[in-house]
N, C-alpha and C positions, 0 to 999 in steps of 0.2 A: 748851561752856565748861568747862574744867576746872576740878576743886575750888581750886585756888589763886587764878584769875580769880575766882570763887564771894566766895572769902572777900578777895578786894581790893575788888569789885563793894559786898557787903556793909559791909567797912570804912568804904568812903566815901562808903554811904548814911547808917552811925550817925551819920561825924563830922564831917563837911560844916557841917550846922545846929550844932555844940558850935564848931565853929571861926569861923564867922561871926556867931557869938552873943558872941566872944570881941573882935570887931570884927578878925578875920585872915580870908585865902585858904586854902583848901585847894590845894595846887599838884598834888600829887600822892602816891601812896601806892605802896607796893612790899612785898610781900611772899617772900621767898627765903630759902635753904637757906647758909650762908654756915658758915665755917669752928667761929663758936660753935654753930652750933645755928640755928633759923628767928630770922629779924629780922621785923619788922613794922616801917617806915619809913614815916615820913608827914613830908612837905615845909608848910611854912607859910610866910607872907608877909605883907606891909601896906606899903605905903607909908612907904617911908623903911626898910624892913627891920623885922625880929626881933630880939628880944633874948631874953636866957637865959630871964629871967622869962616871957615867952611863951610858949616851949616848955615847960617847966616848968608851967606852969597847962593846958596841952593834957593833955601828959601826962599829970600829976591825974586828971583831968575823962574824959577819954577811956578811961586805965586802969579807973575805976573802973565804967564802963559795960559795958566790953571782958568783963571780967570778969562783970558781972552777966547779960548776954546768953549770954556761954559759946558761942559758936559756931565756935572756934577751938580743935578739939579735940588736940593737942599744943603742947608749952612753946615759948613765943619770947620773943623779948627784943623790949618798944617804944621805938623809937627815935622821937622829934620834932626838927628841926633848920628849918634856911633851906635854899630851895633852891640857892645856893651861887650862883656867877656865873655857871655853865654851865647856868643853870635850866632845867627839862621843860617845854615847851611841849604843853598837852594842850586844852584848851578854844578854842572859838572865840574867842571874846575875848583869848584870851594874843595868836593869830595880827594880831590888830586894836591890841590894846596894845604890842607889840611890833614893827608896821610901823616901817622903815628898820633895824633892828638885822642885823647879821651871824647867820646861826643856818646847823645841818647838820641836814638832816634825811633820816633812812634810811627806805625804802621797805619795803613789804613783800613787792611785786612790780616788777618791774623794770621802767620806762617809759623807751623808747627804747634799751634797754638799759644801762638807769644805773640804781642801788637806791640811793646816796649823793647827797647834792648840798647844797653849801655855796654860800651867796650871801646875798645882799641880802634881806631880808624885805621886801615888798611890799603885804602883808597878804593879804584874803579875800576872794574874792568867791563870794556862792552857800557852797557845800561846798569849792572851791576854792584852797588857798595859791595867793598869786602869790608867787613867789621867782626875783631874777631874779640869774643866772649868768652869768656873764662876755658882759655886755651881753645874754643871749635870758631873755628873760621866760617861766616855766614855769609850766605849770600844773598844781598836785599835789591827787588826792585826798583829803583831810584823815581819810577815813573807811580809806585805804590806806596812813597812814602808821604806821611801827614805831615810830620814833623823832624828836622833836623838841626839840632842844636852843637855847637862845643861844650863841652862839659870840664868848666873849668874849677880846680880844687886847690883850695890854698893849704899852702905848708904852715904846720902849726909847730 
């Protein structure tokens, strides 16, 4: 595990319990080297969305432990938001909550020769995505995926 998995790992042991205490989801968390300097980004959620005030009391609450813990030894800026429409799919449940939606999800290793694939969400079975692509039902690793996005497309 590298030190930046370490301190994501970490992140979202602190804030998990501060953000469900908040009555939100933690969605996801991101830690990267970005043009200002390190970001720290953490995604939240609830039913029906987020609002500013939301992130806003995360932030608070979570800065002020971030800081007491001190285990993020260089400056970053914290970022709280929504996870936008193209939301990360990480948890078993998102996979379950999210069955019938469109989503892409990137491999980490190549199954069949394909590391992309966009389709139908199907949900889980076992450790298993079902996600089915133009009509063939696949079966993906959950534990081998890089990336899982919703794949949202507007009506024109």
């Amino acid at each position: 595990m590298t030190k930046r998995e370490e301190i994501i790992q970490k992140v979202w042991e602190l804030a998990e319990p501060v953000v469900i205490s908040l009555g939100l989801e933690l969605v996801d968390v991101e830690f990267q080297r970005e043009r200002q300097g390190w970001v720290l980004r953490l995604y939240i959620d609830k039913p029906g969305g987020v609002n500013l005030g939301d992130c806003v009391r995360v932030s608070e609450v979570l800065g002020d432990l971030l800081d007491a813990k001190d285990f993020i030894h260089h400056a970053y800026h914290l970022e709280v938001s929504s996870p936008g429409l193209d939301r990360p799919l990480r948890k078993k449940e998102d996979f379950k909550r999210f069955a019938g939606d469109k989503v892409r999800i990137q491999m980490e290793e190549p199954i069949e020769g394909r590391r992309n694939f966009t389709g139908l969400l199907r949900g889980i079975e076992g450790e298993d995505i079902l996600l089915e692509v133009d009509g063939r039902l696949w079966r993906l690793p959950r534990d081998k995926v890089k990336k899982a996005n919703i794949k949202y497309e507007f009506d024109v």
